[in-house]
PDB file of N, CA, C and O in Angstrom, chain B, residues numbered from 101:
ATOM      1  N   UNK B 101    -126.170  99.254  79.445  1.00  0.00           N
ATOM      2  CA  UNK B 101    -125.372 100.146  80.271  1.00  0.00           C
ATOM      3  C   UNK B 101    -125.113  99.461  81.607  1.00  0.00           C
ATOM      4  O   UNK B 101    -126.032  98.829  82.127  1.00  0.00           O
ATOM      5  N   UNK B 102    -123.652  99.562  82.332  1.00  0.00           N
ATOM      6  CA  UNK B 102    -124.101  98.685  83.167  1.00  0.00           C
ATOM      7  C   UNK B 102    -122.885 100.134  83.984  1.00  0.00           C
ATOM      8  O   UNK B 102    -122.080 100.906  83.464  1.00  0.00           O
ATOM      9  N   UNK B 103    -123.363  99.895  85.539  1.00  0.00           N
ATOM     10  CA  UNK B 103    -122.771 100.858  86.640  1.00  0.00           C
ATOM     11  C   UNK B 103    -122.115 100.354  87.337  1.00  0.00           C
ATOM     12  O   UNK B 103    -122.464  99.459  88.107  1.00  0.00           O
ATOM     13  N   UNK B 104    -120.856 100.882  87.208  1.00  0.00           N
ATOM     14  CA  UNK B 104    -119.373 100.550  87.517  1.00  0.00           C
ATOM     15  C   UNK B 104    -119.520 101.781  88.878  1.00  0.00           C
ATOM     16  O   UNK B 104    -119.290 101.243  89.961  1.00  0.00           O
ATOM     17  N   UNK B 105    -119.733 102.749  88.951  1.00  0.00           N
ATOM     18  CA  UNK B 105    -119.117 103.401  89.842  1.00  0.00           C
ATOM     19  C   UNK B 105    -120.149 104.311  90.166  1.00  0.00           C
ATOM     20  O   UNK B 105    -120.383 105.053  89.212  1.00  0.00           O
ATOM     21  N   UNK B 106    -120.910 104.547  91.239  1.00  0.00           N
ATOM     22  CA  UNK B 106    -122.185 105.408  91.741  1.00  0.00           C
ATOM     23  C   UNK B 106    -121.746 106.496  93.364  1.00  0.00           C
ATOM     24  O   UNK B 106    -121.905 106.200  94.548  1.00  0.00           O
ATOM     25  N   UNK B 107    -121.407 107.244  92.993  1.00  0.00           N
ATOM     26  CA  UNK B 107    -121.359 108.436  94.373  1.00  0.00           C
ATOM     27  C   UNK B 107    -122.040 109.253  94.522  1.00  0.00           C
ATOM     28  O   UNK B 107    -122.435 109.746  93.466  1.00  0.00           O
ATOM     29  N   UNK B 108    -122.537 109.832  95.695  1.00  0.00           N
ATOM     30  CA  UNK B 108    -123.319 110.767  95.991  1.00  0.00           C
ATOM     31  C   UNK B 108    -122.489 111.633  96.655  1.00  0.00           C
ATOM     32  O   UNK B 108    -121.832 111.288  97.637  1.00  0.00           O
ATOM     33  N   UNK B 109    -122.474 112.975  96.083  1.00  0.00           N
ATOM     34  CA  UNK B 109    -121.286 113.976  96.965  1.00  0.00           C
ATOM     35  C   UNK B 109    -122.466 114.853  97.038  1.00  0.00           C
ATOM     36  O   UNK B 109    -123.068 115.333  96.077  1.00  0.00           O
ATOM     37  N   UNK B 110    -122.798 115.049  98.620  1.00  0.00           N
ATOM     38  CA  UNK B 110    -123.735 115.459  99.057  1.00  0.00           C
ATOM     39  C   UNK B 110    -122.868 117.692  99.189  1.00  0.00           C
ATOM     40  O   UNK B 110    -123.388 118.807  99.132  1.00  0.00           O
ATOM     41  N   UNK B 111    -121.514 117.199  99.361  1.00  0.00           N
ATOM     42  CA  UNK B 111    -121.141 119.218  99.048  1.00  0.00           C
ATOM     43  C   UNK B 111    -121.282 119.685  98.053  1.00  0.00           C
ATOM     44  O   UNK B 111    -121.703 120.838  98.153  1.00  0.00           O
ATOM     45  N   UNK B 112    -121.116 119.317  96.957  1.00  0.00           N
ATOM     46  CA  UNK B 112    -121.404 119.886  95.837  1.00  0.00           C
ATOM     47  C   UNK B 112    -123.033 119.095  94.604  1.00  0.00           C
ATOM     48  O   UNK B 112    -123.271 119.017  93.399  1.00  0.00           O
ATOM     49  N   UNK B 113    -123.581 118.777  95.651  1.00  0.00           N
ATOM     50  CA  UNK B 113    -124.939 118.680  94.918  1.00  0.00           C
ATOM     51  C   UNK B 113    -125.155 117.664  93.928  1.00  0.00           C
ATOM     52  O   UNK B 113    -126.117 117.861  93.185  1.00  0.00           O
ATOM     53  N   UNK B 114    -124.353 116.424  93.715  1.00  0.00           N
ATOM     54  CA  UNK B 114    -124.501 115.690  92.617  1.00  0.00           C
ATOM     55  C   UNK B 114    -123.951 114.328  92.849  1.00  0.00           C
ATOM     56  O   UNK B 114    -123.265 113.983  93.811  1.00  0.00           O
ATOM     57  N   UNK B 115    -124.333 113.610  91.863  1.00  0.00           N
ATOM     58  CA  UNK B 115    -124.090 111.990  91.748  1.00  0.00           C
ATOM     59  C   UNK B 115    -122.925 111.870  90.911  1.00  0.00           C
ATOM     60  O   UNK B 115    -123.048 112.234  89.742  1.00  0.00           O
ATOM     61  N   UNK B 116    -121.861 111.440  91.287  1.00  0.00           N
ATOM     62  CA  UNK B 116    -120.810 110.728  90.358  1.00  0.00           C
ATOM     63  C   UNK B 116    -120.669 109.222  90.467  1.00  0.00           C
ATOM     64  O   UNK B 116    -120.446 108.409  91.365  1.00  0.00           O
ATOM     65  N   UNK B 117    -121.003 109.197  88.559  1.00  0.00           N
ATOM     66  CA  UNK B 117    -121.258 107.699  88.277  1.00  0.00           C
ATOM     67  C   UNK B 117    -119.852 107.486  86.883  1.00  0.00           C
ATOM     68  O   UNK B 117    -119.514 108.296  86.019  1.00  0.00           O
ATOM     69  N   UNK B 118    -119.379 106.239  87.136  1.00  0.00           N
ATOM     70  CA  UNK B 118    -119.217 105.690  85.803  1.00  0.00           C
ATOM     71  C   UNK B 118    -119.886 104.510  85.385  1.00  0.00           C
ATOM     72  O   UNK B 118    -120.344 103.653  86.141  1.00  0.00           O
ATOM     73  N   UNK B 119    -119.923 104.507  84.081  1.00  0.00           N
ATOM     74  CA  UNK B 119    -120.799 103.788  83.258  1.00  0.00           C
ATOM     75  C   UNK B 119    -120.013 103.136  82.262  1.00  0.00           C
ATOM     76  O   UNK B 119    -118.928 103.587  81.896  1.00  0.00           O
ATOM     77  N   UNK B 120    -120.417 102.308  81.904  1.00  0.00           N
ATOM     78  CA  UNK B 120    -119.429 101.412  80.448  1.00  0.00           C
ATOM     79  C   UNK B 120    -120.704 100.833  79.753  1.00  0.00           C
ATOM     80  O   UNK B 120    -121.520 100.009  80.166  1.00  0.00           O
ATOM     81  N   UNK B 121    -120.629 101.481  78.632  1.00  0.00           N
ATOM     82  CA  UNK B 121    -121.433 101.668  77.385  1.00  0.00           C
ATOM     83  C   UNK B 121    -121.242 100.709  76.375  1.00  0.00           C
ATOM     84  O   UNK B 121    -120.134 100.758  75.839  1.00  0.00           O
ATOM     85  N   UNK B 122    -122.148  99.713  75.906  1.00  0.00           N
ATOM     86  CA  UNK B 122    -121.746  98.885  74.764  1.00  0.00           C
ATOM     87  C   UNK B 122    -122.519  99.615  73.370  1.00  0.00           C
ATOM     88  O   UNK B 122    -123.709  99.905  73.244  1.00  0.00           O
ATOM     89  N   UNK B 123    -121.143  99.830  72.179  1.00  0.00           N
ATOM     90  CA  UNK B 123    -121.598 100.675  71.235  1.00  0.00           C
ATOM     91  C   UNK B 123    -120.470 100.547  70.175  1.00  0.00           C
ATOM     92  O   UNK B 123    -119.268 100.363  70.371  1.00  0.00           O
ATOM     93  N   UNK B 124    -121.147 100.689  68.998  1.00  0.00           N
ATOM     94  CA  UNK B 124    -120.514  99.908  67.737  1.00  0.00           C
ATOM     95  C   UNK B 124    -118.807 100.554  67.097  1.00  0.00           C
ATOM     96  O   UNK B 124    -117.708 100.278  66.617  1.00  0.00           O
ATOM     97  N   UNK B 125    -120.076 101.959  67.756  1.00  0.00           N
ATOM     98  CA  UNK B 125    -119.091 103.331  67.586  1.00  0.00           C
ATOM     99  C   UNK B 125    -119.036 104.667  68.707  1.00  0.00           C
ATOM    100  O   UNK B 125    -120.083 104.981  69.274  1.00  0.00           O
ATOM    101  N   UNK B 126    -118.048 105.256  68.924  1.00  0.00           N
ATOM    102  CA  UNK B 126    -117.948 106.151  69.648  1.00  0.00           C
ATOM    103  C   UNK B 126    -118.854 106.779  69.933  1.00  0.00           C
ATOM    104  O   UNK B 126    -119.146 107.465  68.953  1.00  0.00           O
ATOM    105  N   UNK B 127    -119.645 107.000  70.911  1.00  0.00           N
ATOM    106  CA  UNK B 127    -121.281 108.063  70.815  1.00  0.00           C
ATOM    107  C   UNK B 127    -120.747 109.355  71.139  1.00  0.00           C
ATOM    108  O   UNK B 127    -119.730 109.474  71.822  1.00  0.00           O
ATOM    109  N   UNK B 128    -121.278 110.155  70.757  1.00  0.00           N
ATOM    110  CA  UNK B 128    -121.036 111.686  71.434  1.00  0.00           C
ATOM    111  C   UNK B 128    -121.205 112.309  72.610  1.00  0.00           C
ATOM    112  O   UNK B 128    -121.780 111.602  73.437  1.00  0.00           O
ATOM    113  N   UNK B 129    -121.032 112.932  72.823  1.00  0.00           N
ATOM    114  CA  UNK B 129    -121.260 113.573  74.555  1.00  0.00           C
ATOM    115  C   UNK B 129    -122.902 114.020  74.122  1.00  0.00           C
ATOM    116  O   UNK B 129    -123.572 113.519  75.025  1.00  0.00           O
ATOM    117  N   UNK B 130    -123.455 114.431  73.564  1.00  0.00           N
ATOM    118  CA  UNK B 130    -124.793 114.658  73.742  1.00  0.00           C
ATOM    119  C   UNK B 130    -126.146 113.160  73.642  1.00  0.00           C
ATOM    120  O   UNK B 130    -127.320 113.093  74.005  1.00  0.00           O
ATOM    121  N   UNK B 131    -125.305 112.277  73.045  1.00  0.00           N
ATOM    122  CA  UNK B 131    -125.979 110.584  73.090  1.00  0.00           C
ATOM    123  C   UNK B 131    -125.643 110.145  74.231  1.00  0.00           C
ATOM    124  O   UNK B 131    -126.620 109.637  74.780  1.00  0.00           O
ATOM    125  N   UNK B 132    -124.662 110.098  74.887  1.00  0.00           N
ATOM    126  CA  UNK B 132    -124.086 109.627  76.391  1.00  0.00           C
ATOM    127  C   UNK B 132    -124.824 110.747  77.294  1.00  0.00           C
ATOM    128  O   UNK B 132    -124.573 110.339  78.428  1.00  0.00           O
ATOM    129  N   UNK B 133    -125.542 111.851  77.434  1.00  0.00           N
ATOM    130  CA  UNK B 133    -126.073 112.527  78.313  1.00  0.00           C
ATOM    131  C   UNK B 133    -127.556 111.896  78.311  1.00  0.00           C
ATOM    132  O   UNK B 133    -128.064 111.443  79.337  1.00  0.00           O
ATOM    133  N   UNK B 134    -128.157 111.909  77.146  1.00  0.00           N
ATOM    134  CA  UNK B 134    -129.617 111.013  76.990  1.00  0.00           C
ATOM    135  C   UNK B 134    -129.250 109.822  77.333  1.00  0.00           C
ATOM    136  O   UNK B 134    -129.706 109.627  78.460  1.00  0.00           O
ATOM    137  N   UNK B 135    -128.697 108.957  76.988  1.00  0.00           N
ATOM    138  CA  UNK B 135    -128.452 107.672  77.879  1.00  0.00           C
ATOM    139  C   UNK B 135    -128.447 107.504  79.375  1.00  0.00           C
ATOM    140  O   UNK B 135    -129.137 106.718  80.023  1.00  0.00           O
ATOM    141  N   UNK B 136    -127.476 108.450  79.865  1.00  0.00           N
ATOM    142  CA  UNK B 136    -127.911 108.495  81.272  1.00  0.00           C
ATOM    143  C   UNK B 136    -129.062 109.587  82.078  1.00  0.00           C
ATOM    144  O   UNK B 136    -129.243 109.712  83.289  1.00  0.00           O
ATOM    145  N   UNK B 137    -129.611 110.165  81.159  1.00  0.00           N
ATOM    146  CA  UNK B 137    -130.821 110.682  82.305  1.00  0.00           C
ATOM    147  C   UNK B 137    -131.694 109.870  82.005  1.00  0.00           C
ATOM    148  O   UNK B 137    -132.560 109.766  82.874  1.00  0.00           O
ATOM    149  N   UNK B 138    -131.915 108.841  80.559  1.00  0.00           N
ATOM    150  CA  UNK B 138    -132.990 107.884  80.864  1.00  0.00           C
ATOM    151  C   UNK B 138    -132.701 106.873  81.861  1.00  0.00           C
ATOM    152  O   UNK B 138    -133.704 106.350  82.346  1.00  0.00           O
ATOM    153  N   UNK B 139    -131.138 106.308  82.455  1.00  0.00           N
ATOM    154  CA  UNK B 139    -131.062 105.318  82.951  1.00  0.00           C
ATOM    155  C   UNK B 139    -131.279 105.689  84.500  1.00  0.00           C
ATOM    156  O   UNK B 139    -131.751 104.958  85.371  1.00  0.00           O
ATOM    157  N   UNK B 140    -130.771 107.131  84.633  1.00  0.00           N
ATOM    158  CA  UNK B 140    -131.365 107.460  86.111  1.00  0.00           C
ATOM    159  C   UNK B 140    -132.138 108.670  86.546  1.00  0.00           C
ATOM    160  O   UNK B 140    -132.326 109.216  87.633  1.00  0.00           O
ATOM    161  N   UNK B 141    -132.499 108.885  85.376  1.00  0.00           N
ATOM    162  CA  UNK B 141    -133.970 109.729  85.270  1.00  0.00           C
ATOM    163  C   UNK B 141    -133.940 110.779  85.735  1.00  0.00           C
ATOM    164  O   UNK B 141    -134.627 111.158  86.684  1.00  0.00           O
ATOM    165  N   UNK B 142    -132.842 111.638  84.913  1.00  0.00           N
ATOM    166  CA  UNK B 142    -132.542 113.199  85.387  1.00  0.00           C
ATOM    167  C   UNK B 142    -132.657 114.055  83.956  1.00  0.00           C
ATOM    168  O   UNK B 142    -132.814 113.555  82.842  1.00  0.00           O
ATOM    169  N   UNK B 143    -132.570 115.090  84.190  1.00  0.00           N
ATOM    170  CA  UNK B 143    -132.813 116.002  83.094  1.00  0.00           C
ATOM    171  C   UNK B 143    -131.436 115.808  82.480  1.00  0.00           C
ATOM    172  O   UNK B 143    -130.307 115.651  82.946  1.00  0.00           O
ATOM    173  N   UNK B 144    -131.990 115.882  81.170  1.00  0.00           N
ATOM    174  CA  UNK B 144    -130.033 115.866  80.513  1.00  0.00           C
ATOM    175  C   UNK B 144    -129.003 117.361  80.319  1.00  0.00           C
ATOM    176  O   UNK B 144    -127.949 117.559  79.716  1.00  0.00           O
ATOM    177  N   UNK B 145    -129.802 118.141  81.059  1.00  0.00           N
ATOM    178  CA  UNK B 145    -129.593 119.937  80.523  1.00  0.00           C
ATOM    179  C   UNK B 145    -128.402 120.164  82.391  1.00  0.00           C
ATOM    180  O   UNK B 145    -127.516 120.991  82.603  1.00  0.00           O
ATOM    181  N   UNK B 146    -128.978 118.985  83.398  1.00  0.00           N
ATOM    182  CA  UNK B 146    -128.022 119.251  84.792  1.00  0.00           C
ATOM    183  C   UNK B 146    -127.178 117.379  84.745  1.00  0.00           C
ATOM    184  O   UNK B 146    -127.035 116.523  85.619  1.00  0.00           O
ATOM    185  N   UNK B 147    -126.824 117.435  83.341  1.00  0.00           N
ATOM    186  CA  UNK B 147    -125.262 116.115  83.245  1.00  0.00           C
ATOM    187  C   UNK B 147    -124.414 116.735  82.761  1.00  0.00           C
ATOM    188  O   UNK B 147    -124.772 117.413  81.798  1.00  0.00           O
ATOM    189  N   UNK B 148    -123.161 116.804  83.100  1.00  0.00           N
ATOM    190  CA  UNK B 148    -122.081 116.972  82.365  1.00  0.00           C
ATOM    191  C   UNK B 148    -121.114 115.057  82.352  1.00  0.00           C
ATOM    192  O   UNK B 148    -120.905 114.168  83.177  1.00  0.00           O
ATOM    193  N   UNK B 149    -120.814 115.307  80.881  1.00  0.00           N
ATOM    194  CA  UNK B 149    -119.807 114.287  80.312  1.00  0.00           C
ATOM    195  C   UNK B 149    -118.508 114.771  80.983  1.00  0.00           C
ATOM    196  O   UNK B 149    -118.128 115.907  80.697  1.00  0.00           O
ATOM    197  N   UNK B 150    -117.790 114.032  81.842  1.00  0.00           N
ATOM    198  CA  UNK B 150    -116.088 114.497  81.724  1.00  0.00           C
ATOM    199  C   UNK B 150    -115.701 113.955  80.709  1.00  0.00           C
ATOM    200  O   UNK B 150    -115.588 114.648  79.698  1.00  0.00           O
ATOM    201  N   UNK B 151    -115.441 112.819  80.676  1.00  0.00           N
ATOM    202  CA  UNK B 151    -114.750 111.637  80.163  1.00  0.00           C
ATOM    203  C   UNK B 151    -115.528 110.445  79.433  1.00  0.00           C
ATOM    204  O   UNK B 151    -116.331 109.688  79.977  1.00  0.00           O
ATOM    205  N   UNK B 152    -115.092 110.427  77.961  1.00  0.00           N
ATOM    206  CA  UNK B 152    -115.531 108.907  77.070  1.00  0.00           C
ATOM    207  C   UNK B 152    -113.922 108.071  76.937  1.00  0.00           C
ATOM    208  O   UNK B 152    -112.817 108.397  76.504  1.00  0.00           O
ATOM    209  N   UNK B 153    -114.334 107.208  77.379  1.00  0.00           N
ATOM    210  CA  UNK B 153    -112.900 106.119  76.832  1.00  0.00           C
ATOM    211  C   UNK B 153    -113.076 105.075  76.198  1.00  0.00           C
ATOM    212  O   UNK B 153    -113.400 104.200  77.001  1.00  0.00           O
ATOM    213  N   UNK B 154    -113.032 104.654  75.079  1.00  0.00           N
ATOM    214  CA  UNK B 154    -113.454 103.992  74.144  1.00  0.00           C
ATOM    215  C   UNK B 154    -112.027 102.975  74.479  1.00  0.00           C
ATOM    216  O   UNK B 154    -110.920 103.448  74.738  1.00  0.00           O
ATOM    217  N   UNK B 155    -112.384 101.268  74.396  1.00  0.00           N
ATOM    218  CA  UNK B 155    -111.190 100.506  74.587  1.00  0.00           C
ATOM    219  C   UNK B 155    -111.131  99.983  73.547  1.00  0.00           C
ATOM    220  O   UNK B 155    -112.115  99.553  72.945  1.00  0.00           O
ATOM    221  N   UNK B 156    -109.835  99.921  73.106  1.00  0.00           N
ATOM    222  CA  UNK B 156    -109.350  99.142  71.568  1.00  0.00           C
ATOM    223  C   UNK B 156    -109.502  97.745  71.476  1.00  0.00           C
ATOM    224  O   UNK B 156    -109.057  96.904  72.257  1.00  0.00           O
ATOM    225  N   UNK B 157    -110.351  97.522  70.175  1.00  0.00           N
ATOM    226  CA  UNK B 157    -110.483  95.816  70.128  1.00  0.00           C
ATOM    227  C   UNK B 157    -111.374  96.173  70.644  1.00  0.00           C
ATOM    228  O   UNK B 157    -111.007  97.213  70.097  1.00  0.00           O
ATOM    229  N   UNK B 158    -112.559  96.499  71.373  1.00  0.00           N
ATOM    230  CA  UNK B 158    -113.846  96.045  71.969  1.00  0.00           C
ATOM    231  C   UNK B 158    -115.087  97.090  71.579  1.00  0.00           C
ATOM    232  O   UNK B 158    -114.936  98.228  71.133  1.00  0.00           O
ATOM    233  N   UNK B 159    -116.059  96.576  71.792  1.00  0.00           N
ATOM    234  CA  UNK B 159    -117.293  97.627  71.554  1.00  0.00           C
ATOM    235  C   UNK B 159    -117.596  98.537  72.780  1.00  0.00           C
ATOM    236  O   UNK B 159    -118.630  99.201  72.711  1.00  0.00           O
ATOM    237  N   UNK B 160    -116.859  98.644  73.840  1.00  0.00           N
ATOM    238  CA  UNK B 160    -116.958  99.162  75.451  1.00  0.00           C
ATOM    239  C   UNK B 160    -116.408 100.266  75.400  1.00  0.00           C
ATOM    240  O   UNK B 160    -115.332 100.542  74.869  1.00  0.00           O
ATOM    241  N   UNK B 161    -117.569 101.356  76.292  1.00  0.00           N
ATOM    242  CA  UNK B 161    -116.949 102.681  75.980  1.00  0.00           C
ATOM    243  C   UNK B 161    -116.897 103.543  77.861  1.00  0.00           C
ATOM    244  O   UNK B 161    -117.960 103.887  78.378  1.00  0.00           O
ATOM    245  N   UNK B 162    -115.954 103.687  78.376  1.00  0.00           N
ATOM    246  CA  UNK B 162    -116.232 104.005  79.745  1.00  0.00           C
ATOM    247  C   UNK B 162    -116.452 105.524  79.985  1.00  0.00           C
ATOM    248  O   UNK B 162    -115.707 106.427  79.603  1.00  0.00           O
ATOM    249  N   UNK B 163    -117.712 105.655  80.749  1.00  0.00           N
ATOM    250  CA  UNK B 163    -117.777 107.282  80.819  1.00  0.00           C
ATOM    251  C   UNK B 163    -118.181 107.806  82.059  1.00  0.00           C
ATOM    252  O   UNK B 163    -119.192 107.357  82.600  1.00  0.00           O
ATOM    253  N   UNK B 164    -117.575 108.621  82.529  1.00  0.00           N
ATOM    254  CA  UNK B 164    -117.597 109.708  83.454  1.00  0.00           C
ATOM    255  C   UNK B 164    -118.536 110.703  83.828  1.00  0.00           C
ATOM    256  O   UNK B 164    -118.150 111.866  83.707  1.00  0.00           O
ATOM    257  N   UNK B 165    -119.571 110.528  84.213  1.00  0.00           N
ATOM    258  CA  UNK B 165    -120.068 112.059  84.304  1.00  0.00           C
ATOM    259  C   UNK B 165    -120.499 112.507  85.696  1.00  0.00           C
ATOM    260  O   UNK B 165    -120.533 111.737  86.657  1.00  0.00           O
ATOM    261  N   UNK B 166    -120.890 114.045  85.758  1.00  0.00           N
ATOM    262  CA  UNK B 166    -121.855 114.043  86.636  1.00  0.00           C
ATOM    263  C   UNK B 166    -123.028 114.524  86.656  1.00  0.00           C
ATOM    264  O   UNK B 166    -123.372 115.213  85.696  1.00  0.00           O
ATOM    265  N   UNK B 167    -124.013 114.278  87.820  1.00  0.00           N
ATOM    266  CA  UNK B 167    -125.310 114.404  87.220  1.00  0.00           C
ATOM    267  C   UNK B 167    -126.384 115.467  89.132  1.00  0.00           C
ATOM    268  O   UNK B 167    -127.026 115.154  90.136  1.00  0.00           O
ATOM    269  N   UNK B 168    -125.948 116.452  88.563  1.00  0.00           N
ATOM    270  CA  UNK B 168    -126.299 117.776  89.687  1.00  0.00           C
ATOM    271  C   UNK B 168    -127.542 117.381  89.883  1.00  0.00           C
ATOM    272  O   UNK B 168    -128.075 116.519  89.185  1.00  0.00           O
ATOM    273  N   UNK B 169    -128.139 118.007  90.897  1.00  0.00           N
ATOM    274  CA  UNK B 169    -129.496 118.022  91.411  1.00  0.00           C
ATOM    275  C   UNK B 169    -130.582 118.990  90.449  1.00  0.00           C
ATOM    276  O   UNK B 169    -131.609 118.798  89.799  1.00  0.00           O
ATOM    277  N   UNK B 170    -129.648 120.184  90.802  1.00  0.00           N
ATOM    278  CA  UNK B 170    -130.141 121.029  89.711  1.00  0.00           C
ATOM    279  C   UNK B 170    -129.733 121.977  88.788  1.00  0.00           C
ATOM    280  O   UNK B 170    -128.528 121.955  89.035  1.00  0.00           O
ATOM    281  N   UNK B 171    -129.848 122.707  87.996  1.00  0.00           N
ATOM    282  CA  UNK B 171    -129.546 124.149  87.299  1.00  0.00           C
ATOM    283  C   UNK B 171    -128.386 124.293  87.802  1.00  0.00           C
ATOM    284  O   UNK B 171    -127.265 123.832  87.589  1.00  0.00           O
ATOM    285  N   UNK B 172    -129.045 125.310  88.799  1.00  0.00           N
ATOM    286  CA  UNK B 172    -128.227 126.192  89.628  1.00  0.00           C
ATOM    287  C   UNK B 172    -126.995 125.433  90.503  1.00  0.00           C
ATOM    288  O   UNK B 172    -125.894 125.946  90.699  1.00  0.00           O
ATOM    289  N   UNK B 173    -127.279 124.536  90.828  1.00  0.00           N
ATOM    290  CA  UNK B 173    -125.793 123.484  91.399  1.00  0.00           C
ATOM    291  C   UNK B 173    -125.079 123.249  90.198  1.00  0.00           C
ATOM    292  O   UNK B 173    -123.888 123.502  90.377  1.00  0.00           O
ATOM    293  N   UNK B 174    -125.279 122.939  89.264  1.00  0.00           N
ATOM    294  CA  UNK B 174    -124.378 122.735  87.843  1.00  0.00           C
ATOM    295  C   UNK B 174    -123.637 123.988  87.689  1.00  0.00           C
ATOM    296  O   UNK B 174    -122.415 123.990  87.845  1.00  0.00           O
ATOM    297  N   UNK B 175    -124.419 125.286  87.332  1.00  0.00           N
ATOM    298  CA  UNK B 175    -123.732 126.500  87.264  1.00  0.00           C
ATOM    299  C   UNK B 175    -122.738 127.080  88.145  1.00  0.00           C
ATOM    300  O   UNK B 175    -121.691 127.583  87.739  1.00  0.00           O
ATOM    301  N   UNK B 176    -123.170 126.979  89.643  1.00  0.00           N
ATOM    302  CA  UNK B 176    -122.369 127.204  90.397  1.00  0.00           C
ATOM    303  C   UNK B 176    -121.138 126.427  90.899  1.00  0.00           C
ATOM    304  O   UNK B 176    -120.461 126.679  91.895  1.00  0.00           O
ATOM    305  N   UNK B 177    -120.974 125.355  89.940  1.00  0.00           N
ATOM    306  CA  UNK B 177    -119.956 124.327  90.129  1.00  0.00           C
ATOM    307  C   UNK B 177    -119.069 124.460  89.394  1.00  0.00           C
ATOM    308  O   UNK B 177    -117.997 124.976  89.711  1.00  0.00           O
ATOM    309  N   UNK B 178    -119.457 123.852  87.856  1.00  0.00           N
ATOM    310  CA  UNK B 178    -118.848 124.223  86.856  1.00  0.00           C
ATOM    311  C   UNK B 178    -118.090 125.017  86.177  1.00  0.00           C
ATOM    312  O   UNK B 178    -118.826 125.973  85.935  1.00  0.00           O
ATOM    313  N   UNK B 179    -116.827 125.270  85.603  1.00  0.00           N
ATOM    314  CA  UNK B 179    -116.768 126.351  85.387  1.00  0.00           C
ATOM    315  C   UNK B 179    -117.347 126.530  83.592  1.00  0.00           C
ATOM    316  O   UNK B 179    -117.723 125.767  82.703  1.00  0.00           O
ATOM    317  N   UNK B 180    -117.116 128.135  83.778  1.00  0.00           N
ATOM    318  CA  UNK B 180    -117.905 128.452  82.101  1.00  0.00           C
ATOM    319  C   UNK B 180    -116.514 128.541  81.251  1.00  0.00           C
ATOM    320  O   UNK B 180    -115.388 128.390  81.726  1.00  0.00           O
ATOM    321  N   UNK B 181    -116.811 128.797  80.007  1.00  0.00           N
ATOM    322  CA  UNK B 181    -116.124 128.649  78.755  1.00  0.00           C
ATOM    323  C   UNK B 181    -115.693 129.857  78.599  1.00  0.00           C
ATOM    324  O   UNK B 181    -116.533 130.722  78.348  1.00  0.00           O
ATOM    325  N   UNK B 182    -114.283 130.227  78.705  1.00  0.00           N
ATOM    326  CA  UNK B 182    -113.704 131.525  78.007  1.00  0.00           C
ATOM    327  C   UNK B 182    -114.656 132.389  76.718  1.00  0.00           C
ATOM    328  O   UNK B 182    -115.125 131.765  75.765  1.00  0.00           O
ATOM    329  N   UNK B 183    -114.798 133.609  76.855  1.00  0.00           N
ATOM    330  CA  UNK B 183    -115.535 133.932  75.477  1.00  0.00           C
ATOM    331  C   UNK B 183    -114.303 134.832  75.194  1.00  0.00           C
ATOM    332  O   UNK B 183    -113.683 135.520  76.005  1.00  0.00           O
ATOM    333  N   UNK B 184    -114.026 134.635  73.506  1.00  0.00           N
ATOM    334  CA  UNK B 184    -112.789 135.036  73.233  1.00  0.00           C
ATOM    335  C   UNK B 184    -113.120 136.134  72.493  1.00  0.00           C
ATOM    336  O   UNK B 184    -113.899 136.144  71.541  1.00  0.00           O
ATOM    337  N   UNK B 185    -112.472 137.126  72.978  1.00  0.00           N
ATOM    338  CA  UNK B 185    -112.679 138.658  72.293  1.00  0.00           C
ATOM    339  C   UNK B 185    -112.499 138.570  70.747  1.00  0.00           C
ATOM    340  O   UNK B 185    -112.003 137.650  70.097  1.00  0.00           O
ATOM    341  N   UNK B 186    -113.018 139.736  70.323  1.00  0.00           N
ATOM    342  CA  UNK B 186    -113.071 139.584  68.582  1.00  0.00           C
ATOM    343  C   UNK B 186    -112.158 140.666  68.356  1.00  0.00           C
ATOM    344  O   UNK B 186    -111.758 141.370  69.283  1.00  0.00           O
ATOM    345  N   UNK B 187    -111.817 140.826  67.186  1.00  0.00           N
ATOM    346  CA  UNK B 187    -110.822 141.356  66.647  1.00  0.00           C
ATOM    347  C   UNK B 187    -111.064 143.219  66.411  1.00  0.00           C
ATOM    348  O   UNK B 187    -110.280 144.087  66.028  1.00  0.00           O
ATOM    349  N   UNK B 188    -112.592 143.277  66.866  1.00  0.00           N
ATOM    350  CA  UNK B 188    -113.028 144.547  66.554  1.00  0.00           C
ATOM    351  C   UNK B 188    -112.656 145.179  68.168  1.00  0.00           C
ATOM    352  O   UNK B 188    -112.421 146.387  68.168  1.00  0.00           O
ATOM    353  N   UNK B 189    -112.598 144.621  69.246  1.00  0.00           N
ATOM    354  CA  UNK B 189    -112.726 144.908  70.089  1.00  0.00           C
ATOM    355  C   UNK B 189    -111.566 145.466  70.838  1.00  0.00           C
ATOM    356  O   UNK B 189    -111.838 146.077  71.872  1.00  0.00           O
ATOM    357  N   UNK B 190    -110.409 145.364  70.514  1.00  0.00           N
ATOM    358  CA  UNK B 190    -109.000 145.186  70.125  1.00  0.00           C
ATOM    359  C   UNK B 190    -108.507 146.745  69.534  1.00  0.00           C
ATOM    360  O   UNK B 190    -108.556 147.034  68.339  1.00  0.00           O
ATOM    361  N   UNK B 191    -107.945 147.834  70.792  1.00  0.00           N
ATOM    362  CA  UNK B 191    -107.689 148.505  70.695  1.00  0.00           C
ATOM    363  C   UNK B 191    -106.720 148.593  69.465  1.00  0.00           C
ATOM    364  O   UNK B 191    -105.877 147.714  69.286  1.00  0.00           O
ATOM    365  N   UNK B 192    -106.896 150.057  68.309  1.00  0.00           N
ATOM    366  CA  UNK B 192    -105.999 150.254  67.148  1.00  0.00           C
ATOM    367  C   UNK B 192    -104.970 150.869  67.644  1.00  0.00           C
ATOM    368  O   UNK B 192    -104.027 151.181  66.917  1.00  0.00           O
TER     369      UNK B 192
END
């Protein structure tokens, strides 16, 4: 793993890093989160993945993330995931 890009944004609580990953095959966003809390020794539950970019022709994979202080700075940053109403719920 080698570190292309290391910030500390001290307003919103977190480290923005990119990283370029040597890998045979595309890793997933949950293999790229263990990769980087072992490389800078954070919990993998306060990383979010933005971005994997895998370059054509090469084994190099560039990724984006960020990596909060804590919990609660992740939550309050982030936004959450639409929960999509069900079909029962849905006036007749």
């Amino acid at each position: 793993m080698k570190i292309l890009n290391e910030l500390q944004n001290k307003l919103l609580k977190r480290k923005e890093v990119v990283v370029e990953i040597e890998s045979e095959k595309n890793p997933g966003y949950e293999a790229v989160k263990g990769l980087i809390a072992t490389q800078f020794k954070a919990d993998a539950e306060n990383i979010v993945v933005k971005t994997l970019k895998g370059h054509f022709g090469s084994n190099l994979v560039t990724v984006d993330a960020f990596i909060y202080s804590s919990k609660e700075d992740k939550e309050n940053v982030e936004r959450k995931p639409k929960v999509k109403k069900s079909a029962e719920g849905v006036a007749k």
